[in-house]
Each structure stands twice: as C-alpha cells, then as structure tokens.
N, C-alpha and C positions, 0 to 999 in steps of 0.2 A: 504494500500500500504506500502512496508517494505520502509524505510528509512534508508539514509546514513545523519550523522551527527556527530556534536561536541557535547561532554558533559559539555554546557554551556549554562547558560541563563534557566535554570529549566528541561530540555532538559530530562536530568535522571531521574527526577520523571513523567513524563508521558509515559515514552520509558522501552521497557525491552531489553536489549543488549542480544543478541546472540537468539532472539524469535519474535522480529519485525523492528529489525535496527542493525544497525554496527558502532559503534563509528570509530572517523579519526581524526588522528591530522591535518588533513587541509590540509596536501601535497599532491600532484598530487599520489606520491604511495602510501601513506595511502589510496584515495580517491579509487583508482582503487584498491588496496586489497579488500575496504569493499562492492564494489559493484562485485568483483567475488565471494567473498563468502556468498552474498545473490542468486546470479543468479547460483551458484553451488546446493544452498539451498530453490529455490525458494517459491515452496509449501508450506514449511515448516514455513518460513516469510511470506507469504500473510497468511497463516490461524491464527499465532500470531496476524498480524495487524489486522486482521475482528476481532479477539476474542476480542482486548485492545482495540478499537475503540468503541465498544459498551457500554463500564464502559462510555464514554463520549455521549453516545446515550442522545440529551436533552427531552426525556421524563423522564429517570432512574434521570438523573440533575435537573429536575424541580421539580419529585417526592420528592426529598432529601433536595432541598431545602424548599417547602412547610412543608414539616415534620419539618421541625427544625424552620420554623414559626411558625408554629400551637404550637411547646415548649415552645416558646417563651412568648404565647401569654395569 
C-alpha cells in the first residue's frame, strides 16, 4: 500500500519517495498534495509498494539472518 508520510524516525531508509510514498511536512496541504499525487499515480505506487514490501518478506529476513549465523559460527 503507497504511503503518505514524514521523513523521520528511519522513515527514508525503508520508503522510496516518489515509487511507494510521498513525503509531507505534516500540514493539512502538504498532506492533501501527497495523497493527490499518489491517487493521480496510483498503479504506479501500489506496484512500488508490493515490489519494496517483499525485501521485508520474513522468509528472505530469516534467510539472511541464519546466513550470517551460520558466519558467525
């Protein structure tokens, strides 16, 4: 699902601005610019967000982690 959001709190390293969200400085116009130009954009944002959703698929996460156990070890 695309997101409207602040770039705070790690926000920008899980998020790609202008491919699965809309950065807003929190104003009511900010808020309402970044949600028309996801909904002008729609397609376009949901297929980012399924694409960058799946780097956190926890099978690919658990894989990666086990792997760098097993280096570990």
């Amino acid at each position: 699902m695309p997101v409207v959001t602040t770039s705070v709190g790690g926000i920008a390293e899980i998020t790609q601005r202008h491919i699965n969200c809309e950065y807003t400085d929190g104003t009511p116009i900010g808020i309402i610019t970044a949600i028309n130009t996801i909904l002008q954009n729609y397609k376009k944002y949901s297929e980012g967000a399924v694409k960058n959703s799946s780097d956190y698929d926890y099978i690919k996460v658990n894989s990666k982690i086990f792997i760098k156990i097993k280096d570990l070890i």
